[in-house]
N, C-alpha and C positions, 0 to 999 in steps of 0.2 A: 472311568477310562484310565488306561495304565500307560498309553503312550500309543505312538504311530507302528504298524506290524514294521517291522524288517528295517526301518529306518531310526538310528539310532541318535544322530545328530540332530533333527527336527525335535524328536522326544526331550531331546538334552533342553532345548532352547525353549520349548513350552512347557515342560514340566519343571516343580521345584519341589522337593522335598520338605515338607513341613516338620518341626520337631515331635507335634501331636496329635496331628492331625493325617500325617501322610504325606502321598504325592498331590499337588494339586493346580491345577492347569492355570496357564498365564491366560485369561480369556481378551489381554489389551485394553480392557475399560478402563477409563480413568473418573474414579469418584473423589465427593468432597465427603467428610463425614459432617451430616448436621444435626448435634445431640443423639441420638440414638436412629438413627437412622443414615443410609449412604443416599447422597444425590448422583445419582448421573450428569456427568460431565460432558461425555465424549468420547473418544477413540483416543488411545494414545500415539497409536501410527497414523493419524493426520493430525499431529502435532508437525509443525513446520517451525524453521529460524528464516525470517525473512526480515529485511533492513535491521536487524542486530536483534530484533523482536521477537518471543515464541510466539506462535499464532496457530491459535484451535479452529482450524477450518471447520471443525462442527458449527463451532459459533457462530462461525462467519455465514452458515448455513441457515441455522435459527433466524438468525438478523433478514436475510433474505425472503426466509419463509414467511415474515413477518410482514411482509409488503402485500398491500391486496394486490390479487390476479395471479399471483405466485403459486402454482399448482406442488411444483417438486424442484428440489434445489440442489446443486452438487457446487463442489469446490474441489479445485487440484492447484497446485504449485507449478508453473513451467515457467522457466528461464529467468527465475527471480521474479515473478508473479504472480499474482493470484487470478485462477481463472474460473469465472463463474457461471455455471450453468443452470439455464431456467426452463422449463416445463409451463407455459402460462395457461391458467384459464381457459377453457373454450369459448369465443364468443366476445374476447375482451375487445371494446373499439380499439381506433387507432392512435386516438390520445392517450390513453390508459394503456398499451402497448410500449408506445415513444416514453413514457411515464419511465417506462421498466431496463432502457437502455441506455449507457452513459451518454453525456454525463447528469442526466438526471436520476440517475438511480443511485449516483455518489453521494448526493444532497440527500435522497428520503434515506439512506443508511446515516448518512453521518448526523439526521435528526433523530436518530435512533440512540446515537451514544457509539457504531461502531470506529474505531480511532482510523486515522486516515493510514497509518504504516498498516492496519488489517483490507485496506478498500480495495477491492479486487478491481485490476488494470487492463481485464479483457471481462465483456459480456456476452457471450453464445445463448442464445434463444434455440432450444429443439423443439420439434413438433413430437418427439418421444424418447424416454431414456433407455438404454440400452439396459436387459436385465440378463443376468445368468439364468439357467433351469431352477436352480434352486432361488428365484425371483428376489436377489437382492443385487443390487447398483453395481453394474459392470463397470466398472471406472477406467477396465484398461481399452472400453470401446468407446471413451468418450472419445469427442475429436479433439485433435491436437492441435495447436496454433503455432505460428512462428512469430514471435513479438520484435521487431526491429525496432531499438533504441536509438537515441540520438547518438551520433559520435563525438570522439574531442573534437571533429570541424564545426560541426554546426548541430543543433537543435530543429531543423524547419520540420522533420518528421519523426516527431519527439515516438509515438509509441503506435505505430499503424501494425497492422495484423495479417498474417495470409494463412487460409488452414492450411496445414501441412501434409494433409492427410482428405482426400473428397470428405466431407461430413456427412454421411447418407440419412444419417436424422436430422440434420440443423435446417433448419429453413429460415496492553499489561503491561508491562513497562519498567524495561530491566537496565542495567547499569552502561553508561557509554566509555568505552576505554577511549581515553585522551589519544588525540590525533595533532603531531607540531602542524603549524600551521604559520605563514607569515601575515605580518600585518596588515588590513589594507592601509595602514601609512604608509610602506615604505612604494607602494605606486600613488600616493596621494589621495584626500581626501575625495569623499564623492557627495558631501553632505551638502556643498554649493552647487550651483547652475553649469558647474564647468562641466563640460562633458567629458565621462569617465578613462582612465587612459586604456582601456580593452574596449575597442568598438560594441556599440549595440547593434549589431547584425543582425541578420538571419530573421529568425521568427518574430523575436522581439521588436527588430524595426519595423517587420511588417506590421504585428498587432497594434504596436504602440510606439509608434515616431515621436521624437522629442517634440513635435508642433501639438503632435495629440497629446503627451503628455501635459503640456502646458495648459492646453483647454481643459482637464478632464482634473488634474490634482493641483494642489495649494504648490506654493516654492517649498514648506517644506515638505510635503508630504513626496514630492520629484527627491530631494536630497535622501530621503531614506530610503526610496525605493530604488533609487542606484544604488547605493551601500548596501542593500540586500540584494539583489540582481546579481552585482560583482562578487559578492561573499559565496552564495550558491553556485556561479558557476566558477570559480575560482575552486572551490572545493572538490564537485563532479570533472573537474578537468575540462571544461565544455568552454565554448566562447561565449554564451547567456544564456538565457533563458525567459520562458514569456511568466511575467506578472500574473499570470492564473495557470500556471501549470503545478503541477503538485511535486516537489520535491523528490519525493519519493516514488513517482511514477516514472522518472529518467534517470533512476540509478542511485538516489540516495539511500543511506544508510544513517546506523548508530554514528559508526568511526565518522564520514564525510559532513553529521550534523553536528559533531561537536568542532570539525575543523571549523564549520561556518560559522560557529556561536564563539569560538576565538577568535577570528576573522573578525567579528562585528563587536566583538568586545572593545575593542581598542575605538569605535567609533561614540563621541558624545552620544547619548540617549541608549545605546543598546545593550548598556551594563548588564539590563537583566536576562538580556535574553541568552538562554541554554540550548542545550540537543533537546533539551524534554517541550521548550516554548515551541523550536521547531517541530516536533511531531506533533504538537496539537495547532499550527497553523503552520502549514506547510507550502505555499504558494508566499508568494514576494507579496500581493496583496495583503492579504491576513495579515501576513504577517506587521505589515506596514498599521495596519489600523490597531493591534497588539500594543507596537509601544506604542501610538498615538495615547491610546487609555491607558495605559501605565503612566504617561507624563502627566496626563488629564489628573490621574490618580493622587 
């Protein structure tokens, strides 16, 4: 091929002149070279930056395909999310179904190895994929979602969903640029019983009342987990957050986890923790049970 007829600009942008080869076409794959051979990677146009993260939506794809009943799998990016679509099985019960939509399908990926800033925030289920004539993934006929996030008031409907469109089928780890951030001393510590000086509102106090927290965690394991509560939502600009919500499912990022991990710096116990501790435990939990064993440690 020598280029697109009559269109000279499209030509410009997939064609490249080699020194010896000639002209030769950009085809967008992106491979590894391993010893004498290229692996297939992926598409370079579903490469995405999401939470300061590049993210190969192929992979995130694989990782999916990899779940039994998983027939065919797509992945798209909307409004800072990853949105995943599944094809299941014919025939699957409805435990093995329930299996394949969050938040149990964040656990069998994340037992996989996928990192939680790749875990896709929306789950669509179709009973078929949309194909072009020439029978490859129409993507611009997937359905669309509107993902409503939490605001600076409140968190109580952290990440609910409305298709935005009738759905007529539906039935790595790169560098964190430093973010200033203030201490939590200068509104006091949260590592005692006192209760924090930003209310625990909203969802938080629904899930977990300070009475439930007392039944449920040690005194100290209550003092870290305000200290992390207040650091994350301190960070996202939000008034809390619930103890099993994923950081990154309401708005975090690179920049807003390194604010946190200064945030919690200044706090006894949480020296060690980074942006990078946050993205591999990213809920106030985890992350509470993280430096539990680093102290243990």
């Amino acid at each position: 091929a020598r280029g697109y007829l009559n269109l000279p600009a499209p030509t410009a942008h997939a064609f490249f002149a080699h020194p010896t080869l000639g002209p030769l076409y950009r085809t967008g794959d992106l491979v590894e070279r391993a010893g004498d051979q290229l692996l297939y990677v992926g598409r370079m146009d579903f490469q995405v930056k999401l939470h300061g993260f590049r993210v190969e939506l192929g992979g995130v794809e694989a990782h999916l395909l990899a779940l039994p009943g998983v027939e065919k799998a797509a992945c798209t990016c909307q409004d800072g999310r990853i949105v995943a679509y599944l094809e299941l099985r014919k025939g699957l019960d409805p435990a093995a179904v329930a299996d394949l939509r969050l938040p149990n399908i964040a656990r069998r990926l994340e037992e996989q190895g996928l990192p939680a800033y790749a875990m896709p925030g929306v789950v669509l289920h179709l009973d078929d994929f949309p194909f072009t004539v020439s029978f490859k993934l129409d993507r611009l006929q997937l359905p669309k979602v509107a993902i409503r996030t939490a605001s600076s008031a409140s968190l109580s409907s952290m990440a609910s969903l409305e298709p935005a469109t009738p759905p007529s089928a539906a039935s790595a780890r790169q560098g964190f640029p430093g973010t200033p951030g203030t201490s939590l001393q200068s509104s006091g510590s949260f590592r005692g019983m006192d209760p924090p000086s930003t209310p625990l509102s909203g969802t938080f106090q629904r899930e977990y009342s300070l009475e439930q927290l007392a039944d449920t965690y040690s005194l100290e394991e209550q003092g870290l987990l305000r200290c992390i509560v207040h650091a994350f939502a301190q960070s996202l600009d939000v008034h809390t957050i619930p103890l099993e919500t994923d950081y990154f499912a309401v708005g975090g990022d690179a920049k807003t986890a390194q604010h946190a991990a200064r945030l919690l710096s200044t706090e006894p116990g949480f020296g060690a923790v980074t942006a990078e501790t946050i993205a591999q435990c990213p809920t106030a939990a985890r992350l509470c049970e993280w430096v539990l064993r680093q102290d243990a440690d």
